[in-house]
C-alpha positions in Angstrom: 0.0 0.0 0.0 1.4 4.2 -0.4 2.6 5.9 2.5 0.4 8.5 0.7 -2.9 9.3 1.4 -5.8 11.6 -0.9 -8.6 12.0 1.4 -11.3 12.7 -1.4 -14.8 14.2 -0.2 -18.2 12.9 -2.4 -20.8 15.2 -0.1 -24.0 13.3 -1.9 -27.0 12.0 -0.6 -29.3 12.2 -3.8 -28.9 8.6 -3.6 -31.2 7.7 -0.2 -34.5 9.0 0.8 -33.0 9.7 4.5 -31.3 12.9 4.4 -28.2 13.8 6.2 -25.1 11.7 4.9 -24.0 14.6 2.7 -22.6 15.7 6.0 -20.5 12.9 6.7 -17.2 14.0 5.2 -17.4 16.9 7.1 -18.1 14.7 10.3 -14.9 12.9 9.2 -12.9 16.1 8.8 -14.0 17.1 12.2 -13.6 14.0 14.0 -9.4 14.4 12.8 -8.8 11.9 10.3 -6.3 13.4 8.4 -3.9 14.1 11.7 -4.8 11.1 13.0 -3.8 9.3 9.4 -0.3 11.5 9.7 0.1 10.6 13.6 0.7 7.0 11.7 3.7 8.5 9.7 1.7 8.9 6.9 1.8 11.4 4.0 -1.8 12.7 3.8 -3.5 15.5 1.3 -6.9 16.7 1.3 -8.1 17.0 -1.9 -11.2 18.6 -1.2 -14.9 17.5 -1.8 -16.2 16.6 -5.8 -18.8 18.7 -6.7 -22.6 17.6 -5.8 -25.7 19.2 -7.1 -28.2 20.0 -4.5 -31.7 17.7 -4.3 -33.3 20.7 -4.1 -32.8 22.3 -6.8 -33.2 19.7 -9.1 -36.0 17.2 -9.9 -35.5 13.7 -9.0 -36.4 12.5 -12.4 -37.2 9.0 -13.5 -38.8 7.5 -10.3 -37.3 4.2 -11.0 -33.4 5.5 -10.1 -34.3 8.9 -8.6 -31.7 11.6 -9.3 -29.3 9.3 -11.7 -27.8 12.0 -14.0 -26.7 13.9 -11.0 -25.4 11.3 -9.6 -23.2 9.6 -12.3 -22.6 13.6 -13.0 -20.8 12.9 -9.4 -19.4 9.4 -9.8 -17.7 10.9 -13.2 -15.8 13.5 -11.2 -15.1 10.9 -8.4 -13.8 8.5 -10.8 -11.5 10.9 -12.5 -10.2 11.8 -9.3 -9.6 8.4 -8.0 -7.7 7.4 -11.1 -5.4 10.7 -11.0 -4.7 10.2 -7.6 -3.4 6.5 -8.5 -1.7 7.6 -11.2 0.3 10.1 -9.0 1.1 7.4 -5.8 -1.3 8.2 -3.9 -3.7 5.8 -2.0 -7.4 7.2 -2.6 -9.3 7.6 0.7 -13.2 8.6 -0.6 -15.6 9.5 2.0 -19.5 9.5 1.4 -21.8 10.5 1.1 -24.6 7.7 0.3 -23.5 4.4 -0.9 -24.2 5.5 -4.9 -20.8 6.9 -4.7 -18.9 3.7 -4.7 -19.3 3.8 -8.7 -17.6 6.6 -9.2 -14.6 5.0 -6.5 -14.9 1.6 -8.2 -14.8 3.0 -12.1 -11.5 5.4 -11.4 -10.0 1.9 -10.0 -10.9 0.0 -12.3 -9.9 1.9 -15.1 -6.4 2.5 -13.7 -5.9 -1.2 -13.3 -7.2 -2.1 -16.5 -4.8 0.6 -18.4 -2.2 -1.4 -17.0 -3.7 -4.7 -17.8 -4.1 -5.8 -14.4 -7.4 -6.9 -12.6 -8.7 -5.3 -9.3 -10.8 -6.8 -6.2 -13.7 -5.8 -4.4 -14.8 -6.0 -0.9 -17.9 -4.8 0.2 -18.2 -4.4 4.1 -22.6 -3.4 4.6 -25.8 -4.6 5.8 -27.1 -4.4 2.4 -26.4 -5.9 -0.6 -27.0 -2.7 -2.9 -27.5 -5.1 -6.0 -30.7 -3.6 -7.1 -31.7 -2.3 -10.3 -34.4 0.6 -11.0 -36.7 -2.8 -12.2 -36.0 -4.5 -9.3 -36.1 -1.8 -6.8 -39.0 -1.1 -4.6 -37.9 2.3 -3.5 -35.8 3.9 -6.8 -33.3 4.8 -4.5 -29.1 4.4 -6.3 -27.8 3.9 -2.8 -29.5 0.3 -3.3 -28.0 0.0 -6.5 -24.2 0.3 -7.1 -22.9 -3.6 -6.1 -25.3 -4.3 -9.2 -24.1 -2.0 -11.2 -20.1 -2.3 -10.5 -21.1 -6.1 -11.3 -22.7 -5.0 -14.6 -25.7 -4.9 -13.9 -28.8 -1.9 -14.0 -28.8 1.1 -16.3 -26.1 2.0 -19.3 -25.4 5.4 -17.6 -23.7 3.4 -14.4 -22.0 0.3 -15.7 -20.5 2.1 -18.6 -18.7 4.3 -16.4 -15.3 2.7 -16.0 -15.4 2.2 -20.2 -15.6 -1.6 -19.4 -18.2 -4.0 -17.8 -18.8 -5.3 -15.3 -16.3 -3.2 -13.5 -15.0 -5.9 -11.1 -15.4 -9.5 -12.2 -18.0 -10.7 -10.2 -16.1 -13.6 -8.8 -13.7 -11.3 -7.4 -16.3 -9.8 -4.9 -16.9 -10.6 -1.6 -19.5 -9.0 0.3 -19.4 -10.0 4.0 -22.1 -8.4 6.7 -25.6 -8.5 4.6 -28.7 -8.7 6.6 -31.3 -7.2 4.6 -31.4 -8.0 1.0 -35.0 -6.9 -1.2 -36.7 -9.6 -2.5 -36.5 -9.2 -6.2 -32.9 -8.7 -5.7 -31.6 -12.1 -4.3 -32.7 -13.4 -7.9 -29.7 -10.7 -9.2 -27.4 -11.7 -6.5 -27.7 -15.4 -7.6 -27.4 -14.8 -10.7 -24.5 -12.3 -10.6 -21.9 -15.3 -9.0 -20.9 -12.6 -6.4 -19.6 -14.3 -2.9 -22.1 -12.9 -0.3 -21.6 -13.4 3.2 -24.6 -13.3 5.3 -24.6 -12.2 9.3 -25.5 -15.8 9.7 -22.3 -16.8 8.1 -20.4 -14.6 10.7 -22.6 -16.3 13.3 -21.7 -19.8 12.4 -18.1 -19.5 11.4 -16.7 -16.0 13.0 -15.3 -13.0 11.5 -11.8 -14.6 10.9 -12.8 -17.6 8.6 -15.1 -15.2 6.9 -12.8 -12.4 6.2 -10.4 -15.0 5.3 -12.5 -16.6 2.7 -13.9 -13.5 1.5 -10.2 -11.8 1.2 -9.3 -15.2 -0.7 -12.1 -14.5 -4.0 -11.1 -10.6 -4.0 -7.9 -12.1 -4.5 -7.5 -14.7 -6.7 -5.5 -13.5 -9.8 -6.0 -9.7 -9.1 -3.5 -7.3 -8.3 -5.2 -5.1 -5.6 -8.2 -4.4 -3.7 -11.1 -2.1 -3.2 -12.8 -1.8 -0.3 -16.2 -0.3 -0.1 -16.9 0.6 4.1 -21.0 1.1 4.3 -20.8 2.0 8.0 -24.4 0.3 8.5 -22.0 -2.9 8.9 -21.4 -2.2 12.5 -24.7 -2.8 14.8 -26.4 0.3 15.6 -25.0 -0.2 19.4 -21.7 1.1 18.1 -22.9 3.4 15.0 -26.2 5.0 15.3 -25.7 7.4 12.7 -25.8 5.7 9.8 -27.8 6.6 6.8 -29.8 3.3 6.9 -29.4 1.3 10.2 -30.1 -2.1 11.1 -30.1 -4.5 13.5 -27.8 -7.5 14.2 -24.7 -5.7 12.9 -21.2 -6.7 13.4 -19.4 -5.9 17.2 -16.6 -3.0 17.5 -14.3 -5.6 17.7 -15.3 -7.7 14.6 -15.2 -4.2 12.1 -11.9 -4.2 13.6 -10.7 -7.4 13.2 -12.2 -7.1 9.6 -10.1 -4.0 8.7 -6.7 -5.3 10.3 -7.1 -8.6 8.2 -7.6 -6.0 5.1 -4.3 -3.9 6.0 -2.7 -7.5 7.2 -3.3 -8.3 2.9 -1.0 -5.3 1.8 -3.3 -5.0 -1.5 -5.4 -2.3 -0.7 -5.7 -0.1 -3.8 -8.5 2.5 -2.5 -10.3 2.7 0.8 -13.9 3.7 0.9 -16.2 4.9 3.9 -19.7 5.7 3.5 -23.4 6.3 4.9 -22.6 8.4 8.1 -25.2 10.3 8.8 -24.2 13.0 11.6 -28.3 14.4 11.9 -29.4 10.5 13.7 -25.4 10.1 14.9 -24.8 11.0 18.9 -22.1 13.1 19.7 -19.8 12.3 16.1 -19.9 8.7 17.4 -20.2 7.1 14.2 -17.9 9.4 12.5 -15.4 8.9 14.6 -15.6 4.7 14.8 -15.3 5.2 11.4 -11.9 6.9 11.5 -10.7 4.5 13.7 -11.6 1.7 11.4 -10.2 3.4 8.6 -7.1 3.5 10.2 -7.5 -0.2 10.9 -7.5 -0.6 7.4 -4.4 0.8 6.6 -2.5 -0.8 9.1 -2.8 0.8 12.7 -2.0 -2.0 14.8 -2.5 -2.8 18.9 1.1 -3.5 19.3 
């Protein structure tokens, strides 16, 4: 991994119905991650936030994937900025914003990996499995919607963003934590051949064996990794403030364990942390469990 960090702000949230998680890079900035990144000898720039139109000034559009040419208008910008910032050495750190956002993360990876002719992983830490389409979709909401459409799946406008499809191969992503998947969309998970890792899964075998496993299919036969961090992986308990909470989450010391076997991998290509939602959090709690799980992830260790 860089000893160079771009911390890269996406302040969106045209992508849930819950308002709020536009906020959370600021609750990031606040909370200290950048000097907290640099208290662990790392090189870290703040690049600033990508430019987000505001919901309301626009009209939400087609009700089937509410607000979508805003929001690839976003991931577009993201994307370009992910890629430059791999191109110049520099390990992309993107905070959400909602979930929509990991398109434009996953697109500027993806593209600067396949330039080179390599192949990139994906793990995706959430309680969702955001592998809806706007046909499948009971709400119309893109924060359900980018796994699907990283995996090549859902509207043109999304999956054609990294100039290739799917993305990420499908059997190079792992997502670990899901507890609430839409009906119509566990047919598109099945069919996708993505490795899903249910809460009961973590239940059975324990974080360790899981993260293991799921580590193992991101990668097999790439040449780095992209993790996507929906914070609504951790139980409520431990982060209220999430832009869609849930139940039955993972512990503070399971997120943890997840992120240091992540760092422990030494393939992380761009780190991703998304949903927080300061307006339901209490007292920057979330934010700041975030920042310490980020740090996780890029190698903070107990001793």
């Amino acid at each position: 991994m860089p000893q160079k960090i771009r911390i890269i702000g996406v302040p969106m949230d045209l992508g849930a119905s819950r308002r709020g998680v536009d906020m959370g890079p600021s609750a990031l900035r606040v909370g200290g991650l950048a000097q907290q990144l640099k208290s662990m000898g790392l090189q870290v720039e703040d690049a600033g936030n990508v430019l987000v139109k505001q919901a309301e000034e626009q009209h939400y559009g087609e009700k089937r994937a509410k607000y979508l040419a805003e929001i690839v208008e976003t991931c577009k910008g993201l994307a370009q900025m992910v890629e430059k910032s791999l191109e110049d050495g520099l390990l992309p750190l993107v905070m959400g914003g909602d979930h929509s956002v990991a398109v434009g993360t996953v697109a500027g990876v993806s593209s600067f990996f396949r330039k080179k002719e390599k192949r990139v992983g994906l793990l995706w830490l959430d309680a969702h499995a955001d592998m809806n389409t706007p046909e499948s979709s009971p709400s119309g909401n893109v924060h359900g919607m980018p796994l699907a459409a990283i995996a090549g799946y859902g509207p043109d406008e999304l999956t054609q963003l990294a100039g290739t499809q799917p993305m990420v191969n499908p059997r190079n992503i792992s997502l670990v934590g899901v507890r609430d998947i839409d009906a119509k969309e566990k047919k598109i998970i099945k069919e996708s051949g993505v490795h899903v890792f249910t809460m009961r899964d973590l239940d059975e075998r324990g974080m360790r064996e899981v993260m293991a496993e799921a580590i193992r299919f991101t990668s097999d036969e790439t040449d780095g990794i992209c993790v996507s961090l929906d914070l609504d992986f951790v139980d409520p308990a431990d982060a209220p403030g999430v832009g869609t909470p849930v139940r039955g989450g993972v512990t503070y010391r399971e997120a943890h364990l997840a992120m240091e076997m992540i760092a422990d991998t030494k393939a992380v290509a761009a780190l991703e942390i998304v949903e927080v939602n300061p307006v339901i959090d209490q007292h920057n709690q979330t934010a700041l469990l975030g920042i310490e799980l980020m740090l996780s992830g890029l190698g903070k260790k107990i001793l």
